[in-house]
C-alpha positions in Angstrom: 13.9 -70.3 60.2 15.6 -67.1 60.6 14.9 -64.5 58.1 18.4 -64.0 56.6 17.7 -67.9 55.4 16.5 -67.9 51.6 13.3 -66.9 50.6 10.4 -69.9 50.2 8.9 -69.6 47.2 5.1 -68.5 46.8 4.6 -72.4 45.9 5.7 -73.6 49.2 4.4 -70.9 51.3 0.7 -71.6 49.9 1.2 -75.5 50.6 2.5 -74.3 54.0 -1.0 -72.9 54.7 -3.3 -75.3 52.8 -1.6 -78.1 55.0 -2.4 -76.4 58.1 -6.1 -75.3 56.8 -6.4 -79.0 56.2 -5.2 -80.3 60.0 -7.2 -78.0 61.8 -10.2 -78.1 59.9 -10.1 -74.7 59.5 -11.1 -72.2 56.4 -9.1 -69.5 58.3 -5.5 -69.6 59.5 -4.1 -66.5 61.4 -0.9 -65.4 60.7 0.8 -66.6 64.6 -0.4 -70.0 64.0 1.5 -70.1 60.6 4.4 -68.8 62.0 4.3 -71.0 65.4 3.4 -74.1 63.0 5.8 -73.7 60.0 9.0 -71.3 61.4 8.4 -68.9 58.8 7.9 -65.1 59.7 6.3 -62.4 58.4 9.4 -61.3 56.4 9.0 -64.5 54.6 5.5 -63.9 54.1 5.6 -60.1 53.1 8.4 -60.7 50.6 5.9 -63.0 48.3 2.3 -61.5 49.3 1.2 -57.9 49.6 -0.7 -58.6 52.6 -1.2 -61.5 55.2 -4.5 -61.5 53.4 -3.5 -61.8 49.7 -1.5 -64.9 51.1 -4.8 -66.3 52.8 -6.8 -65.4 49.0 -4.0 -67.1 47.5 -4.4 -70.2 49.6 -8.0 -70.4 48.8 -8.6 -69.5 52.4 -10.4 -66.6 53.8 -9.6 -63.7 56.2 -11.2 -64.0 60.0 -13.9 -61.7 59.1 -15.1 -63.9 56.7 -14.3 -67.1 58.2 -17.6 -68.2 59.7 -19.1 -67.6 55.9 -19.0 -70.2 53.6 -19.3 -69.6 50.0 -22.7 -71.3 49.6 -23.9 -68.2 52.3 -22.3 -65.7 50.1 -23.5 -66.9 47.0 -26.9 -67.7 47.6 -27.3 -64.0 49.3 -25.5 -62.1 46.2 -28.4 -64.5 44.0 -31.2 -62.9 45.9 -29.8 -59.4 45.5 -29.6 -59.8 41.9 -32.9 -61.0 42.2 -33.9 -58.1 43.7 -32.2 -55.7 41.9 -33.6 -57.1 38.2 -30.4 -57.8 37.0 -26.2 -58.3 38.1 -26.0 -55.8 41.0 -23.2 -53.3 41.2 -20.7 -53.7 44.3 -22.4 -50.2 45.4 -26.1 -51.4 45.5 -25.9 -55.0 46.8 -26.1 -54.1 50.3 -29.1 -52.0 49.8 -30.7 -55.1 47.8 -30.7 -57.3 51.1 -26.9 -58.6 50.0 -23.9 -59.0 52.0 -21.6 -55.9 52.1 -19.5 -56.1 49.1 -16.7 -55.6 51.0 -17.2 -59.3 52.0 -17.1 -60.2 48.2 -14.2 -58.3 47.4 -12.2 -60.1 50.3 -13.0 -63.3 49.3 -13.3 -63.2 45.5 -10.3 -59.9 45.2 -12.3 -57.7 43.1 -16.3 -57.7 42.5 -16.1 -59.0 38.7 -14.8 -62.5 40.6 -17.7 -62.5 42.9 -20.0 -62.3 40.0 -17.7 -64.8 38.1 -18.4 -67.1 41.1 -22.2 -66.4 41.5 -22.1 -67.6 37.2 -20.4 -70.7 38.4 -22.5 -71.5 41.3 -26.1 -70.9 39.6 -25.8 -72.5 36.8 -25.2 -75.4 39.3 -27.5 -74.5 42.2 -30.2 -72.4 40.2 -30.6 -73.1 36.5 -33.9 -71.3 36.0 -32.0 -67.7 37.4 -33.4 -64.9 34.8 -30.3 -63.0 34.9 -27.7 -65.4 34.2 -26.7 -63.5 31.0 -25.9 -60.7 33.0 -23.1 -62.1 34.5 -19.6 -62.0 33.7 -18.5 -65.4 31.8 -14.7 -66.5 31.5 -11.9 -67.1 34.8 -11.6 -64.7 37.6 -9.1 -61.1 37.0 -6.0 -61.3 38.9 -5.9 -59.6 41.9 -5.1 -56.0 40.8 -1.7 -55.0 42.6 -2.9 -52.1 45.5 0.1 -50.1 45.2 0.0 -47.1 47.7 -0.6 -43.7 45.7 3.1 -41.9 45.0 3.7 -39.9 47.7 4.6 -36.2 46.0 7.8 -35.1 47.2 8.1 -32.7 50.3 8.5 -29.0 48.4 10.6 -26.5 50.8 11.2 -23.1 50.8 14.8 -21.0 50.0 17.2 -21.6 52.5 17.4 -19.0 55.2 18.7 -20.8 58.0 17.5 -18.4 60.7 16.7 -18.9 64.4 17.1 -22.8 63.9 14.6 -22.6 61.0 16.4 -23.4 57.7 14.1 -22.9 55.1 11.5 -19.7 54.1 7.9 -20.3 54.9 6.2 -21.8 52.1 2.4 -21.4 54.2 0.1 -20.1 56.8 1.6 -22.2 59.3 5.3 -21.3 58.6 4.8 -18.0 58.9 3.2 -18.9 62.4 6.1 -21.0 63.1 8.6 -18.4 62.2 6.6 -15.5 64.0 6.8 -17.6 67.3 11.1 -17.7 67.0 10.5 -14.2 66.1 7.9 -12.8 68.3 10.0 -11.9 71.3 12.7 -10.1 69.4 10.2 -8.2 67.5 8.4 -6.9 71.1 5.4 -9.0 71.2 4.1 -11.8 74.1 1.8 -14.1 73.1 -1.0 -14.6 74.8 -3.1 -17.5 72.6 -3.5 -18.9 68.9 -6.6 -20.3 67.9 -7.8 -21.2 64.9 -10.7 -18.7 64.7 -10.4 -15.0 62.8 -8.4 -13.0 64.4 -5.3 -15.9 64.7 -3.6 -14.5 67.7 -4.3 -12.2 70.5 -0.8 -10.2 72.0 0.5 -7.5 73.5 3.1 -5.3 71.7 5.5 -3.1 73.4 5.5 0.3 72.4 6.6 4.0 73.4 3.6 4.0 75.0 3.8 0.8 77.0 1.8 -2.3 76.0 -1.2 -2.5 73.8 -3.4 -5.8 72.8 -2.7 -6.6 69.1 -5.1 -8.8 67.1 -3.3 -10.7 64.6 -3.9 -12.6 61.7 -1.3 -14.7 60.0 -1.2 -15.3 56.1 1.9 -16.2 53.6 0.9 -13.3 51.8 -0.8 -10.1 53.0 -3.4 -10.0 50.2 -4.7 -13.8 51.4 -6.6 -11.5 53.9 -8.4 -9.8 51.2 -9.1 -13.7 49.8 -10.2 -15.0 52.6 -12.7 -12.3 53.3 -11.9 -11.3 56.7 -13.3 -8.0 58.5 -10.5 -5.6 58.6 -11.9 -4.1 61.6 -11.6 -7.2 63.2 -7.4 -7.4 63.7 -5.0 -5.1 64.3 -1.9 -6.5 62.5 -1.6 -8.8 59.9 1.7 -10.9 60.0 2.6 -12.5 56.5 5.9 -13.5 54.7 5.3 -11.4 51.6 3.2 -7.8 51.9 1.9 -7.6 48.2 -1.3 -5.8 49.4 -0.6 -2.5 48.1 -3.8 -0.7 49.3 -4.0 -3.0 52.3 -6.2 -0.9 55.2 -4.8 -3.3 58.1 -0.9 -2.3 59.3 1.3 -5.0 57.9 4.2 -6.9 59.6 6.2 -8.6 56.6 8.5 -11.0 58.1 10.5 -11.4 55.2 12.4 -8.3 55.6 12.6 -8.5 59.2 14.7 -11.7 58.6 16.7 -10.1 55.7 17.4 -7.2 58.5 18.8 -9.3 61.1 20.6 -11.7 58.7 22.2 -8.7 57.3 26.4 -9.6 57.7 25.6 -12.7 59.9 27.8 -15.9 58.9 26.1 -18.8 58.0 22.6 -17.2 56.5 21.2 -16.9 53.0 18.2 -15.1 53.8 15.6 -13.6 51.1 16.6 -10.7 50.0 
């Protein structure tokens, strides 16, 4: 069935996958035997589940991990770690009372009020004399909560400045490092290494009197050296985007008004002024 076909319903997807379950023999199905067996794809799938395993949960089947344990194992092990525990056992202790993980529970069951839903169910069968049985949740199992992935905040940027293929200001550390690099040359420095330890960069810088080593550390402001608690006596230059360090004992490269400098009349730029 090719995927530009309509949509199967949830309905027909799950009896799909139960008929399957039920000619193998099989509490698990993976998701290429579905697809070899019924034509559907994934786009089929993935337009009515969240996941290949929400599908599985919703077809009473379970995931592969779980496959080889049947409910009666899971139940009966959650019963001895409320035993153990005096009481209905949280989804963070059950391991540590001789459970199963709880992840186990939680794939099975969705969320770990089910499990314990289930483990009602199943002692008042299995167990009748269980201490603890008012402990346990009563009523149906809670849906499924929806795992919606956390809202991604949108990517800030810095004012345009357009300038040696970099359009935007440094709004960090690590654009100032950037911009320093398209920079370095221009401004009579070669780089020998960056590292990640204080000082940031070791360099030579060409002067009147030939080359000397410069230490440098980078920050997106000058007084972030004072912040971070550095040893002045430990770099020779400090290389930010802003200088605001008034009193600052360290010389000071501030990058934002060498850009301004050589954007000065050139088309096409909108540097910082």
């Amino acid at each position: 069935m090719a995927a530009t076909q309509p949509i199967p319903s949830r309905e027909t997807l799950i009896e799909h996958l139960q008929a399957i379950a039920r000619t193998t023999g099989q509490r698990h199905v993976n998701r290429r035997e579905f697809e070899r067996r019924t034509g559907f794809s994934r786009y089929h799938v993935f337009q009515r589940f969240e996941t290949y395993g929400a599908f599985l949960r919703a077809a009473g089947l379970v995931e592969a991990k779980n496959a080889h344990l049947d409910d009666d194992t899971l139940l009966r092990a959650l019963r001895d770690a409320c035993l153990a525990a005096g009481g209905a056992v949280s989804a963070l202790k059950v391991r540590r009372h001789g459970g199963r993980s709880a992840s186990a529970y939680i794939r099975r069951w969705g969320i770990w009020r089910n499990a314990l839903v289930a483990l009602r169910d199943w002692i008042e069968t299995h167990d009748p004399d269980f201490p603890y049985l008012a402990a346990l949740p009563t009523g149906g199992p809670d849906a499924r909560p929806c795992l919606l992935p956390k809202p991604v905040a949108a990517p800030r940027y810095g004012a345009p400045i357009n300038f040696r293929g970099i359009l935007h200001e440094p709004i960090n550390e690590a654009g100032v490092v950037m911009l320093f690099g398209a920079m370095a040359q221009d401004l009579g420095f070669a780089v020998e290494r960056v590292v990640s330890a204080f000082p940031d960069c070791e360099a030579k810088r060409r002067t009147a009197e030939g080359w000397q080593r410069a230490r440098i550390e980078f920050e997106f402001e000058s007084g972030n050296f004072l912040k971070h608690g550095h040893d002045p006596a430990g770099c020779d230059l400090i290389v930010c985007w802003e200088h605001n360090w008034t009193e600052c004992p360290v010389e000071v490269l501030e990058l934002r008004a060498e850009v301004v400098k050589r954007s000065a009349g050139r088309p096409g730029t909108n540097a910082a002024a």
